[in-house]
C-alpha positions in Angstrom: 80.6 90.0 94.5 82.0 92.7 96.7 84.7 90.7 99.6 83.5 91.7 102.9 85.6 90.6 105.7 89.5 89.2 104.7 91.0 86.4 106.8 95.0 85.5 106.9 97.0 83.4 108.3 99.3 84.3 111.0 103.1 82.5 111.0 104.7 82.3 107.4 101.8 84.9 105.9 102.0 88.1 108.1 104.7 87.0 110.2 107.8 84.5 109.8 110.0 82.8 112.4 114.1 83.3 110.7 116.9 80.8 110.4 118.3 81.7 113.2 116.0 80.8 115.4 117.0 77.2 117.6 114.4 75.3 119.1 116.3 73.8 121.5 117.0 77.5 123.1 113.2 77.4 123.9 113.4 74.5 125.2 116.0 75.3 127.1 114.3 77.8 129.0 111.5 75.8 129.6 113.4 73.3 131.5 115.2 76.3 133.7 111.8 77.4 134.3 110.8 73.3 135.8 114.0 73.5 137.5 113.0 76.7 138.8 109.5 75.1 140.2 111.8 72.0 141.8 111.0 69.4 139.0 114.6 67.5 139.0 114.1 66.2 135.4 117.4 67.0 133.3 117.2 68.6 130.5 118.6 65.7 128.2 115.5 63.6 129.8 113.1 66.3 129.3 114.0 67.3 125.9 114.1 63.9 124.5 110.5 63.7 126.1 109.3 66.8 125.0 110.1 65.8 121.2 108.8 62.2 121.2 105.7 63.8 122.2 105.8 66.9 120.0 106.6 64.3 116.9 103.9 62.2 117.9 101.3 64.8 117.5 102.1 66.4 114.8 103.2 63.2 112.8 99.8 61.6 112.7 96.7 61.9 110.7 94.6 63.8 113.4 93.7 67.7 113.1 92.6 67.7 117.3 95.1 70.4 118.6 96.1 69.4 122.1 97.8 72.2 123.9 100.9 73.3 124.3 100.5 73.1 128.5 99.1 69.3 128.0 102.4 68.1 126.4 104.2 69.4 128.9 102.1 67.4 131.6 102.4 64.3 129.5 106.2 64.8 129.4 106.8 65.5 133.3 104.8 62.2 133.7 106.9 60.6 132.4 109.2 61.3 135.0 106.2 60.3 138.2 105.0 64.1 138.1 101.2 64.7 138.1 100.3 68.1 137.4 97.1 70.4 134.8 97.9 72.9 132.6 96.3 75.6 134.3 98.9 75.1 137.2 101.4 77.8 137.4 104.3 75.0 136.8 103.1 74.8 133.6 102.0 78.1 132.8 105.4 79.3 134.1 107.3 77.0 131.5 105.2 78.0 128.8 105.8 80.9 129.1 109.7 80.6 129.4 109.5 78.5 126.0 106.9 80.6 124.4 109.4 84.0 124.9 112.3 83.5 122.4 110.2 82.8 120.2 108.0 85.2 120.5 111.2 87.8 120.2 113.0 85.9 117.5 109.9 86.5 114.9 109.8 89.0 112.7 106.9 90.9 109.9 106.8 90.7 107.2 107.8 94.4 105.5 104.8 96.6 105.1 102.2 94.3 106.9 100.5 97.4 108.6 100.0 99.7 106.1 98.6 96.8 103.6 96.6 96.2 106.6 95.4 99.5 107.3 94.7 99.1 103.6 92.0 96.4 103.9 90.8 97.4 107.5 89.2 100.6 105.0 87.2 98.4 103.0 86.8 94.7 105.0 86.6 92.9 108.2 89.8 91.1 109.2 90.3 88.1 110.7 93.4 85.7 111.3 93.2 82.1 111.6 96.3 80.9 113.2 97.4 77.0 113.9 99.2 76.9 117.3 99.2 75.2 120.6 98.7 78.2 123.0 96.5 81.5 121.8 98.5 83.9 124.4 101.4 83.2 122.4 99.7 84.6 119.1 98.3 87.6 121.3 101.4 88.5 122.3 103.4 88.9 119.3 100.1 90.4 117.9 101.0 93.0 120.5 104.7 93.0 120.2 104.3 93.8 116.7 101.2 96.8 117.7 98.8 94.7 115.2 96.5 93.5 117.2 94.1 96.3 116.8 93.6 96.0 112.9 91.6 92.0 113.8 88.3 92.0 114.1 88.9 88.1 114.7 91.5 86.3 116.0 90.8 82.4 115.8 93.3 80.1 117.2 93.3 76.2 116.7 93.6 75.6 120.6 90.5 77.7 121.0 88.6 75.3 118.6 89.8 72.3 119.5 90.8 71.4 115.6 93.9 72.3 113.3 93.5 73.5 109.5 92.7 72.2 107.1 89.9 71.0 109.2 86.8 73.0 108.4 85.5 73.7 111.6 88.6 76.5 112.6 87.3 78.0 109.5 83.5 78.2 110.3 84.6 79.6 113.5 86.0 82.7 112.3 83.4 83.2 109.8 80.6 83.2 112.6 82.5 85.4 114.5 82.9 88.3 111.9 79.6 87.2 110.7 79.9 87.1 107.2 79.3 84.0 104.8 82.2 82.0 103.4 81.3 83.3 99.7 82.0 87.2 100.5 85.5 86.5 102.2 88.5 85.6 101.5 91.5 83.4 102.8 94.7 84.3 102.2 97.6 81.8 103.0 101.2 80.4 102.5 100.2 76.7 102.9 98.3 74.7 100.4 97.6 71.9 102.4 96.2 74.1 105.1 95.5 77.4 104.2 94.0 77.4 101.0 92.6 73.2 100.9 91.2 74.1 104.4 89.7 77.5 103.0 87.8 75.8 99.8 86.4 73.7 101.9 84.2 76.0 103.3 83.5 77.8 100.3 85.5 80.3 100.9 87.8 82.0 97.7 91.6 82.2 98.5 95.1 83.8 97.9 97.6 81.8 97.7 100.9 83.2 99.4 103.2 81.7 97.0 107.3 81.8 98.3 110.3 79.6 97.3 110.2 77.8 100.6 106.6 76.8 100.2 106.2 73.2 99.5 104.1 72.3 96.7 100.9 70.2 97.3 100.7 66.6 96.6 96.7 67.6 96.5 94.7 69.1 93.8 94.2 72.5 95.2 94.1 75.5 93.5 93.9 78.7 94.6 91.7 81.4 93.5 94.9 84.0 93.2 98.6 83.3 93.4 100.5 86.1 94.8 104.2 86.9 95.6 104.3 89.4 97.9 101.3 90.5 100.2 101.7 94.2 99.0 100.1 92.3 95.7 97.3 91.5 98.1 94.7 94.5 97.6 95.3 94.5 93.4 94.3 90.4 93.4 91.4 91.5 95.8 90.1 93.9 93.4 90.6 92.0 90.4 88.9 89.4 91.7 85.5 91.0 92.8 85.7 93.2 89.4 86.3 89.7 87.2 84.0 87.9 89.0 86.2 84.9 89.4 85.4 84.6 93.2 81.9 83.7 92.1 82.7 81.6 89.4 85.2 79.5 91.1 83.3 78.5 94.2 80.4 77.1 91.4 82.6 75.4 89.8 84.1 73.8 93.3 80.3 72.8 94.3 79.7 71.1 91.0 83.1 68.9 91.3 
């Protein structure tokens, strides 16, 4: 069955966030930016905050994505400051943290020609996990990919994290093609590709040294090293037939 529309993930699959990259400088300019605003929280209070909650979130069983601006109110009210993430406080400190990490990412090589690859033949999408979708639009930008998406689905948009199915559903009604003639190609077991099979969906697994192994039974459709691999596993798989075979085999299991 011919793949109509091809869906990635965004950080670790098209683009990757290097070593040197420290946290703490984002937060860092977050709490400049608060200072900036007249919120007299230090930064050792604020930071300690910021991670409790961060942890907190991201430690638990939920898939709800709660964003990025909210934890930043629940952390200043800590402190006896009541303030909404649309307020330009927050916005403003978002913003601040959001920027080195923004510039510290780099692509992967050869991401838009193997795009402009795909865009020939199929719709593409990316479903992304984060906390604020500006973020993802901007390095989009930065990088001058933004134009190759037909779809850009982000969990804060939706409300729900992969693997959760609905994030999934999302972008498939948005390019509006079912989950049997696309394809999900990801770095993450536990996310991308459990999330992806859930739906029905056939996947590529994105498989790098620093990609943990499942504890899950989930098994990918097509393992691949390198995405320039990407458009040979595409073909093979709608010329073997194995996307259509797989997902039978899922819905009998």
């Amino acid at each position: 069955m011919p793949i109509s529309a091809v869906l990635f993930d965004f950080g670790g699959t098209l683009v990757d966030t290097p070593p040197q990259y420290d946290y703490e400088d984002s937060v860092i300019q977050l709490q400049q930016s608060l200072r900036k605003n007249g919120i007299a929280v230090s930064f050792e209070d604020y930071k300690k905050a910021h991670i409790e909650i961060r942890d907190r979130i991201y430690g638990g069983n939920s898939l709800r994505e709660i964003s990025f601006g909210s934890r930043i109110c629940e952390a200043l009210s800590r402190f006896g400051y009541s303030f909404e993430p649309t307020d330009s406080v927050v916005t403003n400190a978002t913003e601040a943290f959001m920027e080195p990490w923004i510039q510290a990412r780099t692509m992967k090589k050869g991401v838009p020609s193997i795009l402009r690859r795909l865009k020939s033949r199929h719709k593409l999408g990316i479903v992304s996990n984060f906390s604020d979708s500006s973020t993802v639009w901007k390095t989009l930008r930065r990088f001058n990919i933004e134009g190759f998406f037909d779809a850009v689905v982000v969990s804060i948009d939706v409300g729900w994290r992969k693997p959760c199915p609905r994030i999934f559903q999302t972008a498939l009604k948005t390019l509006r093609v079912p989950a049997s003639e696309s394809l999900f190609v990801g770095d993450e077991l536990d996310h991308d590709i459990e999330g992806a099979n859930k739906v029905g969906m056939p996947t590529v697994w994105l498989k790098k040294a620093s990609t943990q192994r499942s504890k899950l039974r989930v098994k990918p459709d097509k393992t691949i090293h390198k995405l320039r691999e990407l458009p040979t596993a595409i073909r093979a798989l709608e010329a073997s037939g194995r996307v259509q075979n797989s997902l039978s085999e899922r819905h009998t299991q």
